[in-house]
N, C-alpha and C positions, 0 to 999 in steps of 0.2 A: 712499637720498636723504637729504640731510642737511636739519634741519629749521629753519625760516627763520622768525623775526618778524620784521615790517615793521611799522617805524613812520616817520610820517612826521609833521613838527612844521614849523611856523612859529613864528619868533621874537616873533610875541604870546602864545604862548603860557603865558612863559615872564615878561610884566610883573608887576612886584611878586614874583615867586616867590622861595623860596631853593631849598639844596638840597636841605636834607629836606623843603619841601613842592611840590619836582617831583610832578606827575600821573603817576600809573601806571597810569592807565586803561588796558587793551590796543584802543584803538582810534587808527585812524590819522585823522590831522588833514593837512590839505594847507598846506601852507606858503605863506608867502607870498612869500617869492622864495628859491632855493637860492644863498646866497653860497657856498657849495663847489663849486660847477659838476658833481657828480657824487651819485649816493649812494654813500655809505659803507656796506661791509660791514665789522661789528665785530662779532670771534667772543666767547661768551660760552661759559664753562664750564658743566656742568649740577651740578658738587655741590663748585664752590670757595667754600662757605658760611663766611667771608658775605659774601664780593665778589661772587660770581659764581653764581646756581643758578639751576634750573629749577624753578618752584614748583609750588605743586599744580595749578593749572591747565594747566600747562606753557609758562608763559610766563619768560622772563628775570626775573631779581630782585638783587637783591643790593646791596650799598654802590659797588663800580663801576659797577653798572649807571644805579644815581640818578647820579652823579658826570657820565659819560658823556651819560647823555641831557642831563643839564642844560646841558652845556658845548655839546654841538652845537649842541642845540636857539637857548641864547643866540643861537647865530651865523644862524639860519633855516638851518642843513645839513640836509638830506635822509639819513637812515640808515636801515639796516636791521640788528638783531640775529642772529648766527647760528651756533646750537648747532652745536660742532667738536670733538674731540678736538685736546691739545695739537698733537701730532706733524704732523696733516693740517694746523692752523693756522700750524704753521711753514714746511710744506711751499707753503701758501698764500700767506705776505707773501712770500717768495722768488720763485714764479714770475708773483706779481700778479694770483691770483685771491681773495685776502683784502686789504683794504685798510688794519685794524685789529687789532689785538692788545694788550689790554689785560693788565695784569700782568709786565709780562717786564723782565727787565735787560740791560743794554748789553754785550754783550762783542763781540772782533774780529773772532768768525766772523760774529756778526748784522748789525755795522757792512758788511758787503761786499753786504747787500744789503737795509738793512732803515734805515730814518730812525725818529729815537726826540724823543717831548716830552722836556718838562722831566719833572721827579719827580712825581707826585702824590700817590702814598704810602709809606710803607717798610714791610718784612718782613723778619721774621726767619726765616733758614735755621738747621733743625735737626733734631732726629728725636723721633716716640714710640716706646716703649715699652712692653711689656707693665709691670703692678705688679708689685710684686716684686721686678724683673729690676736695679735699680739696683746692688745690689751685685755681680753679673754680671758687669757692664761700666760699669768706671769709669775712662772714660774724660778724659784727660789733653789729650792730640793727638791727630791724626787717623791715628797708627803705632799707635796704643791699638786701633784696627779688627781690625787684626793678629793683634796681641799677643791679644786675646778671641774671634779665629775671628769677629766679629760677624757676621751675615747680613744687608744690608739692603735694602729695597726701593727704587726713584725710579724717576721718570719719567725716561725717556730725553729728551734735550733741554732738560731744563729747571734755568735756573739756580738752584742755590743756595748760593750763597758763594764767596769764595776760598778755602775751607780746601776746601771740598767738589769745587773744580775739581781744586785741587791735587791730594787724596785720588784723582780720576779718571785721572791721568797717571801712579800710582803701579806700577811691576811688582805684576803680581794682585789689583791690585784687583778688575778683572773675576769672580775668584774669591769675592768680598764682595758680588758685587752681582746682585740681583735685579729685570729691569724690571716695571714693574705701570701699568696703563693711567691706574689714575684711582685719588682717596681709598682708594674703598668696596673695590677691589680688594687693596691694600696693607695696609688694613685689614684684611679677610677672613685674608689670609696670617697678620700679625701674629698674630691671635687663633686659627688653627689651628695655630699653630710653626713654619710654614713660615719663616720671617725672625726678624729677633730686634727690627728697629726697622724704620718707615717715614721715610723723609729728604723734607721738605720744611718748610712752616710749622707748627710743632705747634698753634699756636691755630685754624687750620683744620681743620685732622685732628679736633683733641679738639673743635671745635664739630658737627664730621659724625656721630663718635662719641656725640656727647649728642644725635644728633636720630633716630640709629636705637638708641639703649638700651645705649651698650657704653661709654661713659665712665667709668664705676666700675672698667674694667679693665686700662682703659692709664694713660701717663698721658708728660710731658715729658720726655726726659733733659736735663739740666742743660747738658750740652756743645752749644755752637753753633758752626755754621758761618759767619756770620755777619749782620748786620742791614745791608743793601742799599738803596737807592732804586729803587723801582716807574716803570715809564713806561708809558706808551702805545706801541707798534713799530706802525710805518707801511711799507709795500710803497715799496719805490724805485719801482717800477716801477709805481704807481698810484695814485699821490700825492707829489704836489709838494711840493720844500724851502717855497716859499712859503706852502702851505696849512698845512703842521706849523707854522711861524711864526705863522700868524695865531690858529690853533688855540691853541699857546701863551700867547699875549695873554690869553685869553679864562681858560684855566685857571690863569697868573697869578693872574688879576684874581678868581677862586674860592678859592684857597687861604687869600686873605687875608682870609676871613669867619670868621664864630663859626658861623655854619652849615657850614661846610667842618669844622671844626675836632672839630662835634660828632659829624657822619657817623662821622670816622676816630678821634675819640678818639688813645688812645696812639698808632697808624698814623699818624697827620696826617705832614708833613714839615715843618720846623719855615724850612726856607728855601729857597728856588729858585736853584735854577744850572743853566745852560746845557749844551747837549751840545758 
C-alpha cells in the first residue's frame, strides 16, 4: 500500500502568507471552495532532500513541498501528498492515476502523455563520486565513460541532461550502466565499489550523504551533464490544459517574490517561459 498524506487547504489560509511561512502543520483544514474541481494527487519523494523527503515524523517536507502547497493552496485546490517511487509515478501521470509530478523535465516521450508548467526551478545534472577517485576518471565527454570503463548508477526514467540522454543512445552503454531505486541505494553501491559514480543532482546526493554521515567521503565530479529547468508534469489524462494554465498564473505570480527567491536560492529560475 503506498503511503498517502492528505491535506486539505482553503484559500484563507494562505492571507498575508509567503512562501517560507506556509504552515506545515500536518493537519487538514477544509477549504472553502475547491477552484480545481478535483483533488490533486502530487507524488512526493521520501529522500530527494531538499525538495522532496519524508521527515521524521513521516510526513512530506522539503523546498517543493512548501513551493507546491503554497501555490495550490493560493488557488483553494483541494490536494493530497503521495509517497511513490519515481518509476511507479511515471507509470501513474501516463495511465492517470497520479495527477502531479513535481521535479521532472520536458522530453518527447513525456510530451505524448503528460502536460508540463512553466519552470519553477532548475537542476543541475551530474554525478558523485567516491574521494580520491578524481584522478581516475577525468573526464572530458561523455566518450570519456568508455575510455575509463566508468560504472554508473541512475535511475531508470529519469532525466538528466542532454549529454546524459545522448550518453544513453550510445552502443554499450548499457555496459556502463547500473539501475538503483533511489539516493540511499546508489549511494550504498558507491561506497561498497560496486559503481564508480551515481548520475543525478550532486547537491542532492551530497545533501542525503551529510544527513546519514558519509559526506567526507564522496564528493562532485566536475563533469556535468547539464543544468535543465524543473516543472511540475501533469497526467493528460486527469488534468486539464485549462487547469495547468491557471495553475501557471498563480506560480508566475510566486516566482516573482524575495520569498520565492529565498526558498531556492541558486535553484530559483531566473525567468519564465512557456511550454
Amino acid at each position: 500500500m503506498r503511503t498517502v498524506w492528505h491535506i486539505v487547504l482553503g484559500a484563507w489560509l494562505l492571507v498575508g502568507a509567503q512562501i517560507g511561512g506556509v504552515a506545515t502543520a500536518q493537519t487538514a483544514y477544509p477549504a472553502q471552495a475547491d477552484s480545481c474541481g478535483q483533488t490533486l494527487t502530487v507524488r512526493v519523494a521520501e529522500t530527494y532532500f531538499p525538495f522532496s523527503v519524508k521527515n521524521a515524523n513521516g510526513d512530506p517536507s522539503g523546498t517543493d513541498i512548501k513551493f507546491i502547497r503554497q501555490i495550490l493552496s493560493s488557488m483553494g485546490c483541494r490536494f493530497e501528498f503521495v509517497f511513490m517511487p519515481w518509476k511507479r509515478a511515471l507509470h501513474g501521470i501516463e495511465n492517470g492515476e497520479l495527477d502531479v509530478l513535481p521535479s521532472a523535465s520536458i522530453t518527447p516521450e513525456r510530451e505524448e502523455f503528460a502536460r508540463f508548467s512553466h519552470p519553477y526551478r532548475n537542476e543541475v545534472s551530474g554525478m558523485v563520486i567516491r574521494k580520491g577517485d578524481i584522478g581516475r576518471f577525468p573526464l572530458q565527454t561523455v566518450d570519456d565513460i568508455f575510455l575509463y570503463n566508468m560504472k554508473l548508477g541512475y535511475v531508470r526514467g529519469a532525466y538528466r541532461g542532454a549529454l546524459f540522454a545522448a550518453f544513453l543512445e550510445m552502443p554499450g552503454a548499457d555496459k556502463q550502466l547500473i539501475e538503483v531505486s533511489k539516493a540511499e541505494h546508489g549511494l550504498n553501491l558507491l561506497l561498497n565499489g560496486r559503481i564508480d559514480g551515481v548520475v543525478g543532482s550532486p547537491a542532492i546526493t551530497l545533501a542525503y550523504a551529510d544527513q546519514v554521515g558519509f559526506a567526507d567521503q564522496i564528493m562532485a565530479h566536475p563533469f556535468k551533464f547539464g543544468v535543465d529547468p524543473i516543472h511540475l508534469m501533469y497526467s493528460k489524462k486527469s488534468v486539464s490544459k485549462e487547469l495547468v494554465g491557471r495553475i501557471d498564473v498563480a506560480l508566475d505570480a510566486a516566482v516573482k517574490t524575495q520569498a520565492y527567491k529565498a526558498l531556492y536560492g541558486i535553484d530559483a529560475v531566473t525567468e519564465m517561459s512557456g511550454n
